[in-house]
LODRENVEX-386980 format. One record per residue: residue in one letter; y, x, z of N, C-alpha, C in turn. Coordinates in steps of 0.001 Angstrom, whole numbers, padded with zeros to 6 digits, always signed. Layout:
<nodes>
AYXZYXZYXZ;...
</nodes>
This chain:
<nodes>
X-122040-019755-159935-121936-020228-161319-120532-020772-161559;X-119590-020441-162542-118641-020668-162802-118475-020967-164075;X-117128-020337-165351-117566-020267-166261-116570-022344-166527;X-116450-022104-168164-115876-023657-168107-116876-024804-168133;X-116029-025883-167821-116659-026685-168033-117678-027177-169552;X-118863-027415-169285-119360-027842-171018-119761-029232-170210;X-118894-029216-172041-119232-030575-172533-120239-031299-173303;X-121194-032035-172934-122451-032150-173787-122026-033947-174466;X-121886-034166-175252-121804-035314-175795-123042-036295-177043;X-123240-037091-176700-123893-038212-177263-123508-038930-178297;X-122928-038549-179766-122016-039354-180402-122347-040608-180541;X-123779-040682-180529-124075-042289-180635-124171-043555-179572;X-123728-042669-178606-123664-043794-177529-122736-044592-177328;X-123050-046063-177205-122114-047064-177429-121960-047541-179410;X-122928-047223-179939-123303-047379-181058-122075-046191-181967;X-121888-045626-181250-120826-044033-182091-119510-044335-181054;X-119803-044460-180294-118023-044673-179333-118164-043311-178423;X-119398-042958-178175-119379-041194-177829-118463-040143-178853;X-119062-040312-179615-118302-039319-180836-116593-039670-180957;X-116322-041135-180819-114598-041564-181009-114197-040961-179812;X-115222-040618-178956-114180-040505-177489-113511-039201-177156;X-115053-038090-177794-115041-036334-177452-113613-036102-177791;X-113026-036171-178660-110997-036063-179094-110661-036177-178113;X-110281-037476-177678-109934-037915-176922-110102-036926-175072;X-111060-037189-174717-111308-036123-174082-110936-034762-173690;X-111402-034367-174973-110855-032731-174627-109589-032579-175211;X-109049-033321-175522-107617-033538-175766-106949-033729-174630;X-107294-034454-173292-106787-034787-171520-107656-033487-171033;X-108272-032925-171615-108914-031916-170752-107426-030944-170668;X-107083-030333-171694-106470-029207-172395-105397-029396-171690;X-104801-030990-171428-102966-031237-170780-103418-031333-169158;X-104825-031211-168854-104876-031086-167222-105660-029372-167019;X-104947-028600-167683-105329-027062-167856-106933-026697-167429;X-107516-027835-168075-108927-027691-167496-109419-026964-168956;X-110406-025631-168823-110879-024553-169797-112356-025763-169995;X-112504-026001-171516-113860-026597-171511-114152-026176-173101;X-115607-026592-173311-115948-026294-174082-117232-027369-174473;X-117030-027981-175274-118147-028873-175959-119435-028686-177311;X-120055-029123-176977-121039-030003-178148-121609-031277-178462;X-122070-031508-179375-122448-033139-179338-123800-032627-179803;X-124728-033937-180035-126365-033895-179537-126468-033951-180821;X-127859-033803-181561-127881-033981-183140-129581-034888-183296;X-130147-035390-182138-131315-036040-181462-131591-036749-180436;X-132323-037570-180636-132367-038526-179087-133122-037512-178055;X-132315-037131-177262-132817-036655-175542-132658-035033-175649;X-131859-034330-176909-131405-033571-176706-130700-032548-175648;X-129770-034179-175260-128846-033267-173977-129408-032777-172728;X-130599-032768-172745-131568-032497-171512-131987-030823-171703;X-132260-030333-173022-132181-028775-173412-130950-028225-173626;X-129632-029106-174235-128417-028250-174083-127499-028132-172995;X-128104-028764-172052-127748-028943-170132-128697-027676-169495;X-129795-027547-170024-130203-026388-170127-129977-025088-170019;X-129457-024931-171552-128879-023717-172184-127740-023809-171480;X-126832-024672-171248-125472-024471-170399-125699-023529-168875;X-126441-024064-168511-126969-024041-167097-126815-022543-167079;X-128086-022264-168053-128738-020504-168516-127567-019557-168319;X-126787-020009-169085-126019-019310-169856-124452-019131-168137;X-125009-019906-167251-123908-019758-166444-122834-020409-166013;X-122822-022022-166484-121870-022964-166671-122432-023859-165149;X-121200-023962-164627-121576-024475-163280-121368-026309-163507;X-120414-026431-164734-120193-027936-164540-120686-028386-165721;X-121638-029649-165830-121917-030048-167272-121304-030971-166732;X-120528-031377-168050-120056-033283-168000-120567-033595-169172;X-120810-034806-169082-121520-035707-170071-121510-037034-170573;X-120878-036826-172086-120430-038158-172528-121552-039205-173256;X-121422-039864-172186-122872-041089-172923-123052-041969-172269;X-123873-042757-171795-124398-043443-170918-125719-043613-170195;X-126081-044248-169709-127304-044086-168738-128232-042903-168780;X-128981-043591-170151-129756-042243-170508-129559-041257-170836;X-128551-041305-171520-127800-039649-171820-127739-038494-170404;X-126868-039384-169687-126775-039001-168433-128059-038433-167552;X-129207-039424-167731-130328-039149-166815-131243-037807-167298;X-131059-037643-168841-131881-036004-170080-131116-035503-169472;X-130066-035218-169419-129069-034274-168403-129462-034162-166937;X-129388-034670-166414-129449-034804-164971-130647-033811-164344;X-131889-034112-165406-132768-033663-165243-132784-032381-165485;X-132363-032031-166587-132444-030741-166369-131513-029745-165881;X-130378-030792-165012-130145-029863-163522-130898-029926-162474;X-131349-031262-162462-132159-030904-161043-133130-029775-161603;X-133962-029782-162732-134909-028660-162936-134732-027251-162620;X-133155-026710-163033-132608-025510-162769-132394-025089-161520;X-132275-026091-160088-132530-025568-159049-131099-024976-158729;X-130013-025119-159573-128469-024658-159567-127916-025208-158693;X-126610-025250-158211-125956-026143-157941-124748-026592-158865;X-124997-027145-159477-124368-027269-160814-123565-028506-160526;X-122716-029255-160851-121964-030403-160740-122110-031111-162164;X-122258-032531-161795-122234-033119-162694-121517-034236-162910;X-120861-034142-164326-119840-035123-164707-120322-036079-165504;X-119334-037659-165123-120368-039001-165872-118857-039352-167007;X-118769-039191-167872-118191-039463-168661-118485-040892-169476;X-118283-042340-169151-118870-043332-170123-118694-043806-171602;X-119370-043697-171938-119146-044099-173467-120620-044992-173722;X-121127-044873-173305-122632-045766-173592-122677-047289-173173;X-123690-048023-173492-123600-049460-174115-123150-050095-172717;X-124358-049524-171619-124256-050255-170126-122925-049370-169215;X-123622-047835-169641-123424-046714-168451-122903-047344-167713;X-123632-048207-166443-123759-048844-165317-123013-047858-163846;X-124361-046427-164786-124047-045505-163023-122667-045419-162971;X-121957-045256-163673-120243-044635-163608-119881-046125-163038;X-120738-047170-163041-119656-047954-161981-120118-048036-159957;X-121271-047442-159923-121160-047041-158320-120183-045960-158053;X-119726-045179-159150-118551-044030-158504-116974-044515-159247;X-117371-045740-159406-115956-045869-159652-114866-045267-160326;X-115972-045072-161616-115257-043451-162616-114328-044391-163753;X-113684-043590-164123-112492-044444-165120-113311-044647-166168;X-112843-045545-166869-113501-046041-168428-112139-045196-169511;X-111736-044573-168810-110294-043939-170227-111071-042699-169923;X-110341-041836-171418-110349-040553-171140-109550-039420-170614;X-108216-040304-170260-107282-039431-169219-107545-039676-167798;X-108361-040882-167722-108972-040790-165799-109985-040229-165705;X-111157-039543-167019-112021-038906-166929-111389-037638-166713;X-110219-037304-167244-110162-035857-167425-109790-035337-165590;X-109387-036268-165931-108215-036141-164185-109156-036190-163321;X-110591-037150-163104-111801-036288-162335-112046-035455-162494;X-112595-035002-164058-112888-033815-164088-112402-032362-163221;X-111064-032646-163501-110046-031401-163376-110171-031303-161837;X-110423-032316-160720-109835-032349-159882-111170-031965-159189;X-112184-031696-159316-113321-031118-159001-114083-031830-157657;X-113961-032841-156977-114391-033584-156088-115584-034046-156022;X-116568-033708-155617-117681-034186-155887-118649-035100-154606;X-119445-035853-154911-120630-036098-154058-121790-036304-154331;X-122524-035958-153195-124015-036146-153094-124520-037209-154027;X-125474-036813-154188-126163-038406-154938-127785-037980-155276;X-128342-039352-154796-129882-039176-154845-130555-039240-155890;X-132151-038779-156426-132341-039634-157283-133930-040342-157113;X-134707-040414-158354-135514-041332-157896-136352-039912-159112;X-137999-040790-158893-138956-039568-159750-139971-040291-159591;X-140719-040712-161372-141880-041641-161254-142614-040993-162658;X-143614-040832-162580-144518-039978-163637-143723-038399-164112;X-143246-038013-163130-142957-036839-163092-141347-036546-164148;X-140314-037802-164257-139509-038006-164601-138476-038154-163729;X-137258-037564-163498-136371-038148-162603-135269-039353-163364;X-135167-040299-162683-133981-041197-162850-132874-041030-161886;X-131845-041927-162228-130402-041801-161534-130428-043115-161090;X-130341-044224-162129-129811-045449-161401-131092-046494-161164;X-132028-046746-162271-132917-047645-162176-134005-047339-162460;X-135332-047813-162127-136486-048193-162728-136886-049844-162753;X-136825-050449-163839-137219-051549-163946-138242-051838-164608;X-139275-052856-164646-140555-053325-165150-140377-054717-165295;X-140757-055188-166284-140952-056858-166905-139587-057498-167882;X-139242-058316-167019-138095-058815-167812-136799-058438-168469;X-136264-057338-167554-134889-055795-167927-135809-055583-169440;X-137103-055425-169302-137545-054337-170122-137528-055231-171571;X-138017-055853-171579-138047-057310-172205-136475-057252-173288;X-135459-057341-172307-134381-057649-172995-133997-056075-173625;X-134005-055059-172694-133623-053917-173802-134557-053853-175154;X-135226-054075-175371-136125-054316-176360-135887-055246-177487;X-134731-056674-176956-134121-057405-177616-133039-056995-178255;X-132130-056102-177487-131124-055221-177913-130880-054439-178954;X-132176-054185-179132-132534-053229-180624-132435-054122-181964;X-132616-055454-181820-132897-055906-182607-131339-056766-182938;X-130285-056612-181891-128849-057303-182243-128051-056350-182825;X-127268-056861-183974-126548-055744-184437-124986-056390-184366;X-124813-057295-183951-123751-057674-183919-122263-057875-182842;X-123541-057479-181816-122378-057292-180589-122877-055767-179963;X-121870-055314-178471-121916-054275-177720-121778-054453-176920;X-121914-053492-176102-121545-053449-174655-121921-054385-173532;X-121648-054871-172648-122000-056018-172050-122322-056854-172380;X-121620-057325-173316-121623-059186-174082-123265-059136-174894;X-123866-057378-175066-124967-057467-175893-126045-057630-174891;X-125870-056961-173480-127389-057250-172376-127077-058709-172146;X-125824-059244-172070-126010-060912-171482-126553-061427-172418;X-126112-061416-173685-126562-062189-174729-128444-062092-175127;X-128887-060721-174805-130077-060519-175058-131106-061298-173427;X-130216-060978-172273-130918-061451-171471-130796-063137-171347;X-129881-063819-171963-130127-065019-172228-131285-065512-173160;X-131265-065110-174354-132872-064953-175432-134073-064906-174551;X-134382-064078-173835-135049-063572-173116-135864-064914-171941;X-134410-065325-171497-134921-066482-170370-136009-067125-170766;X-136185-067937-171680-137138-068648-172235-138729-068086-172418;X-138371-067329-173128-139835-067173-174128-140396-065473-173277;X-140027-064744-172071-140737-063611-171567-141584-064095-170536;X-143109-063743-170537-144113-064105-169618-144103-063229-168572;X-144211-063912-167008-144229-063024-165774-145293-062105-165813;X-145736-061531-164851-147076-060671-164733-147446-060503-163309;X-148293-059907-163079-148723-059631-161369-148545-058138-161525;X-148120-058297-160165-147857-056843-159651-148149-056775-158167;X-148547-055433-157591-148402-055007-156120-147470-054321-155920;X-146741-054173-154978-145839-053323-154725-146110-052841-152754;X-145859-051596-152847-146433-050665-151484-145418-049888-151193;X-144290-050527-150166-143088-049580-149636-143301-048607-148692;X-143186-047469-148537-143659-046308-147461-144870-046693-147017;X-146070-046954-147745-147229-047148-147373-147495-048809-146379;X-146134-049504-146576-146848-050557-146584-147228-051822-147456;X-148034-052495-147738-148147-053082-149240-148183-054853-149264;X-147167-055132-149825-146693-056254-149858-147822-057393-150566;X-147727-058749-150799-148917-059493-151375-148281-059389-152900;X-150026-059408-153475-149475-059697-154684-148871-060969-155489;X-147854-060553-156450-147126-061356-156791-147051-061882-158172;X-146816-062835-158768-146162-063392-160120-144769-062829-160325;X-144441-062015-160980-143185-061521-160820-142222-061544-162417;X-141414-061850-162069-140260-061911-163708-139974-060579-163751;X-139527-060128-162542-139138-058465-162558-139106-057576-161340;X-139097-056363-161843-139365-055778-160360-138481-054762-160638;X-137459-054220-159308-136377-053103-159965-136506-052191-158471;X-136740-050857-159021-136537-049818-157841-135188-048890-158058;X-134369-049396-157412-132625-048489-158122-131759-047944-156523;X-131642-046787-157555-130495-046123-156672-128943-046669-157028;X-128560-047259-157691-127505-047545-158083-127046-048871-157512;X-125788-049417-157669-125096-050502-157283-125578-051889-158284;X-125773-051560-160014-125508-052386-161212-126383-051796-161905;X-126953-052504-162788-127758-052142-164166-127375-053153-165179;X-127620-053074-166197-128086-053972-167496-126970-054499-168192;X-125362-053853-168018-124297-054045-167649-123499-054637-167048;X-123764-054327-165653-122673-055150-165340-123591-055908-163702;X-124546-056304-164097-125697-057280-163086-125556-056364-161953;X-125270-057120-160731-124627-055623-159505-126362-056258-158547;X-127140-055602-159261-127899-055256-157949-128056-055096-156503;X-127031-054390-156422-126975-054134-154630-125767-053422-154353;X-124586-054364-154478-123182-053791-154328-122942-053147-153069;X-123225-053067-152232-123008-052039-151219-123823-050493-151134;X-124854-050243-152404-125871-049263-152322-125161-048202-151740;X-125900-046917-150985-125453-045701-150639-126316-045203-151631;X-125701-044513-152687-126257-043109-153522-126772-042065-153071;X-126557-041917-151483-127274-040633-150820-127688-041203-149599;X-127972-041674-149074-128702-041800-147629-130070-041733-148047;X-130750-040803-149248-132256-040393-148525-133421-041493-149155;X-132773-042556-149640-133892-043942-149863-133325-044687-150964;X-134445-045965-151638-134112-046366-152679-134180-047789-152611;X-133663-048597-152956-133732-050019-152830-134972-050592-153890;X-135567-051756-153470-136723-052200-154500-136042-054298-154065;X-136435-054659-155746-135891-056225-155684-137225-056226-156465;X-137748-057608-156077-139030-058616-156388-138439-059657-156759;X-138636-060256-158458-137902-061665-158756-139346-062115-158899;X-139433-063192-158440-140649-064363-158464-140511-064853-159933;X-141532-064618-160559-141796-065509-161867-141557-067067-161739;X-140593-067871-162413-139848-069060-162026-139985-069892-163635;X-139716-071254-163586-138989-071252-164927-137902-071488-164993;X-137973-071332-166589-136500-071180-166895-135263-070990-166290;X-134796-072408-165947-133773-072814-165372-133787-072313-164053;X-134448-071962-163385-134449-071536-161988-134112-069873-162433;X-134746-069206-163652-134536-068137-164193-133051-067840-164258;X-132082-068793-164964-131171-068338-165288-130248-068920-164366;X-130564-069338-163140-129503-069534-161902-130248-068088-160833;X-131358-067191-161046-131175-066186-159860-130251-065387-161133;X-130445-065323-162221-129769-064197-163388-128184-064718-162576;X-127836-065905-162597-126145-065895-162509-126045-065395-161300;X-126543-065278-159902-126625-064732-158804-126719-063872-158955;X-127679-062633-159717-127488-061648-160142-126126-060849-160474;X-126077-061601-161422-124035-061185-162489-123090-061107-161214;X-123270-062084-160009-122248-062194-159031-122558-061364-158220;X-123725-060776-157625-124065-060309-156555-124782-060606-155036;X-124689-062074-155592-125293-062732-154328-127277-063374-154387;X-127945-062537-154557-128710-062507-155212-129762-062453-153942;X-129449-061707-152802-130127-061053-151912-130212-062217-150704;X-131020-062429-150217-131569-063707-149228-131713-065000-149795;X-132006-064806-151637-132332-066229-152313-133992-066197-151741;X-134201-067608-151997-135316-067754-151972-136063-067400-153560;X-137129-066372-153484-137635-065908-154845-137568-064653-154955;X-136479-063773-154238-136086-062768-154223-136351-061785-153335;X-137059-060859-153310-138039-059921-152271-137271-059144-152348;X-136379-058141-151067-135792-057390-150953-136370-056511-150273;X-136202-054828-150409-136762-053539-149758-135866-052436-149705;X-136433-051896-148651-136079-049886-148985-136844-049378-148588;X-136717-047897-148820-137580-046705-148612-137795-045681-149626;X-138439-044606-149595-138498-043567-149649-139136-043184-150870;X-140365-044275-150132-142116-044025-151798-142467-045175-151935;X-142501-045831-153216-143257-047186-153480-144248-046439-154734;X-145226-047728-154391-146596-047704-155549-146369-049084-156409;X-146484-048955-157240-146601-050438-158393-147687-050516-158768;X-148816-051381-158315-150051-051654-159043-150026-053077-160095;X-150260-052752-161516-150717-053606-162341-151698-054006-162783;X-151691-054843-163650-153070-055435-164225-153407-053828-165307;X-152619-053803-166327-152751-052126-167317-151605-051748-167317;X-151179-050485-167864-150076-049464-167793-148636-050543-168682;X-147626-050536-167987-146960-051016-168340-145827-050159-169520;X-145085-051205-170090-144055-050513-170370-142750-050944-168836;X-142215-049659-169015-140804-050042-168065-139050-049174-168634;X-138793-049359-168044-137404-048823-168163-136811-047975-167006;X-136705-046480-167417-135212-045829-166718-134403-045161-167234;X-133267-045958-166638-131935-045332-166906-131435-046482-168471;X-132303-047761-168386-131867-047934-169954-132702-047775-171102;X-133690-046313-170975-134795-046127-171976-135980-046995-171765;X-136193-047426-172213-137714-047759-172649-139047-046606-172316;X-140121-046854-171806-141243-045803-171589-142171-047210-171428;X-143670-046159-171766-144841-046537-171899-145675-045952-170774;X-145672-046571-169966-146795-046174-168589-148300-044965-168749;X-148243-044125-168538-149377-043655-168152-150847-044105-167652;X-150228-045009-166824-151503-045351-166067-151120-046811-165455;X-151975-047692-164664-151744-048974-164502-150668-048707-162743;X-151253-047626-162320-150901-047589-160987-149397-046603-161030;X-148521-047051-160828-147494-045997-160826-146693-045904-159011;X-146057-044431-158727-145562-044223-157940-144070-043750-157769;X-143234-044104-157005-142027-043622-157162-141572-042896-156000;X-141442-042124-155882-140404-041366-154862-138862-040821-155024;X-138090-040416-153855-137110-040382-153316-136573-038991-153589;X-135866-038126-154218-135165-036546-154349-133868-036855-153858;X-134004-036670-152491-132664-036671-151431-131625-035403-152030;X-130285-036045-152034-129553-034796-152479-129473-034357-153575;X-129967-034879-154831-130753-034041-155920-129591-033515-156886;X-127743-033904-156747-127094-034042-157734-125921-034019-156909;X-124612-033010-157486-123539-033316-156933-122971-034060-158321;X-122408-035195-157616-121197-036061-159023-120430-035621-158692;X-119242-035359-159981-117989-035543-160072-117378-036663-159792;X-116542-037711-158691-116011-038634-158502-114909-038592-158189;X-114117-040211-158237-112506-040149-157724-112897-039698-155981;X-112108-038960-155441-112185-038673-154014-111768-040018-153179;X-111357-040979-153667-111291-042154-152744-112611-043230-152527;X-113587-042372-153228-114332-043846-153939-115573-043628-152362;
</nodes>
């Protein structure tokens, strides 16, 4: 599969900073003699059928301007195609978190200059009700605040998940959950939140598990103990820093397959989106390999 690069773009991601960027872009594409060819989305989750049609049609590289979720409708429907297709993270979206485990530029002349330079790596992903994710699955409190997000119109980007996950501290109720790592099953818990991520950061910026490997095969899982408040918003600042891992409150894991048992079907979050549970019992597994990224070759 060869053929130029397409470009699938999100204009609304980052509240329209997708659309300011595509210029920009294929404007550094054109001065790093890279042949491309774009579109932008005209629907939410579009880019998952025109990653598709790219695919079909013979295009070995999709890059993709958006963020989390943009990225993850895409993603999916390379892993679906069974190609070996490469995939490019172009950020323009509110968090797009994943582009900071690969250490991808936030301009569009260090995007282009990955692009062009064709370097890629492995990268895993994750798959829960028959959905694949890239960076996260979260349940409870994450979910909580993206939900708050909708409702701010006045800020972006980072300053909008801190600000929403501050709101949040107060007034979101814990829940019980089980959680079952490679078949073994932990006690049940009061939990603020529960996160199963392949990635380094979510929610912008909050570094989860700064040393993550994107490909070794397995997925990290964090257990926050339902706390109040104030105890809430000192693991959150541990969070923002990174030092989060051997607090007391804080259940750390890996592996391959976890089960989440609830009280009823939750809502949760991947990649950023919002979803409505199927069923009370959910499962997640591991797609080793599932994605070559485009990255800086030093990273």
């Amino acid at each position: 599969m060869k053929g130029p690069i397409y470009v699938i773009c999100n204009p609304h991601a980052g509240r329209g900073k997708g659309g300011r960027l595509l210029p920009e872009l294929m404007a550094a594409l054109k001065r790093h003699g890279v042949d491309a060819e774009h579109v932008s989305t005209s629907a939410p989750g579009e880019e998952g059928a025109l990653a598709a049609e790219a695919i079909a049609r013979g295009h070995g590289t999709v890059a993709v301007v958006g963020g989390d979720g943009t990225w993850s409708n895409a993603a999916a429907a390379v892993i679906a195609s069974g190609q070996p297709v490469r995939l490019g993270l172009v950020p323009a979206g509110t968090g797009a978190d994943l582009a900071r485990s690969f250490a991808m530029p936030r301009d569009m002349e260090g995007c282009a200059r990955v692009l062009a330079a064709g370097h890629t790596r492995p990268m895993d992903a994750g798959l829960i009700e028959g959905r694949p994710f890239l960076n996260v699955a979260g349940f409870g409190y994450d979910v909580a605040v993206i939900e708050d997000t909708r409702r701010v119109r006045l800020l972006r980007g980072p300053l909008l998940y801190l600000y929403c996950a501050l709101r949040q501290m107060r007034s979101f109720r814990g829940f019980d959950v089980e959680l079952e790592i490679d078949g073994r099953t932990l006690p049940r818990r009061r939990a603020l939140m529960v996160i199963v991520s392949n990635g380094r950061a979510f929610g912008g910026g909050f570094r989860l598990w700064p040393e993550a490997d994107l490909a070794d095969g397995a997925l990290e899982s964090l257990v926050f103990h339902d706390v109040p408040p104030l105890r809430r918003l000192a693991l959150m600042r541990r969070l923002r820093r990174g030092s989060h891992l051997g607090t007391p409150g804080v259940e750390d894991g890996r592996g391959s397959s976890f089960t989440l048992r609830f009280a009823q079907p939750p809502a949760y979050e991947i990649d950023g989106e919002w979803t409505q549970a199927r069923a009370a019992e959910l499962h997640i597994d591991t797609l080793p390999a599932a994605l070559r990224v485009l990255a800086p070759a030093e990273v």
